[in-house]
C-alpha positions as CSV (number, residue, x, y, z in Angstrom):
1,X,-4.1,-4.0,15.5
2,X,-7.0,-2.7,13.2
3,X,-7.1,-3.8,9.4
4,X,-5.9,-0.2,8.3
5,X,-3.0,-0.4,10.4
6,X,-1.8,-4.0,8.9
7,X,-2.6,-2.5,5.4
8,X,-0.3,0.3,6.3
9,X,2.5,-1.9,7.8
10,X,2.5,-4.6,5.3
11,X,2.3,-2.1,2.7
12,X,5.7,-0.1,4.0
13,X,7.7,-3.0,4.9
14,X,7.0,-4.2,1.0
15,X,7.3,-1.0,-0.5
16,X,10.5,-0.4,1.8
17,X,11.8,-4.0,1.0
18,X,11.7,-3.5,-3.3
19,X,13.5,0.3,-2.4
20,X,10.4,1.8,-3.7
21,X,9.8,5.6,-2.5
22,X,6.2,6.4,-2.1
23,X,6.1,8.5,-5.2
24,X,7.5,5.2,-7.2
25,X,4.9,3.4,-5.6
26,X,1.9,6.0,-6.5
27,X,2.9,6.1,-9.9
28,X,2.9,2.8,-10.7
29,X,-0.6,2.6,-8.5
30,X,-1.4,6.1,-10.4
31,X,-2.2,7.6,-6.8
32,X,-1.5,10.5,-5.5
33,X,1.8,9.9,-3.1
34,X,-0.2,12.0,0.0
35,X,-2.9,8.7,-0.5
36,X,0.0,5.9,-0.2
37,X,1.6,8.2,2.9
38,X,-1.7,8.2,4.6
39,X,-2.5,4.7,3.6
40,X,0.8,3.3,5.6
41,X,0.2,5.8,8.8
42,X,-3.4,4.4,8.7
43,X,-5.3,7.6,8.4
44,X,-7.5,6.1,4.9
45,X,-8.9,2.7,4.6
46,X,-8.4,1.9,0.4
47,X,-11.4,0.5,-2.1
48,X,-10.6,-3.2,-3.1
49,X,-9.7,-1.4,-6.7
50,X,-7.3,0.6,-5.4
51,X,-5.6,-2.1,-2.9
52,X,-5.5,-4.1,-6.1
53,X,-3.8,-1.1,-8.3
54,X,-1.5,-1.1,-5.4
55,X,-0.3,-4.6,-5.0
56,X,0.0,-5.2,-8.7
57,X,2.5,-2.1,-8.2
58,X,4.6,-4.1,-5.7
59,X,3.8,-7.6,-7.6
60,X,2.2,-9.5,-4.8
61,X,-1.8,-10.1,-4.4
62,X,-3.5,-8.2,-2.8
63,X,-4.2,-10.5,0.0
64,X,-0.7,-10.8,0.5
65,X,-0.6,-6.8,2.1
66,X,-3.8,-7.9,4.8
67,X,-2.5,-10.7,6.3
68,X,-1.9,-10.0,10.0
């Protein structure tokens, strides 16, 4: 399993355990909701900014969504 596609699993099952939508989720992230769809289906690898923005907006570390 590549990096991206952990990032997008661990990111989902998060986001899906705190009932978060993806829009929720972008907003709080302030990223566009396409970006977070694409980031859990694996399409886009993130910047370590924008992996940070996102894992404040589920209130883990970052490290937490890369861990295989």
């Amino acid at each position: 399993m590549s990096i991206r596609e952990v990032l997008g699993r661990n990111l989902r099952l998060k986001r899906q355990e705190l009932s978060l939508s993806q829009e929720e989720l972008a907003s709080r992230a302030k990223v566009d909701r396409t970006y977070i769809s694409a980031i859990e289906r694996g399409v886009y690898g993130v910047t370590i900014d924008i992996l940070d923005r996102i894992a404040t907006g589920l209130g883990v570390e970052a490290s937490d969504l890369l861990k295989r």
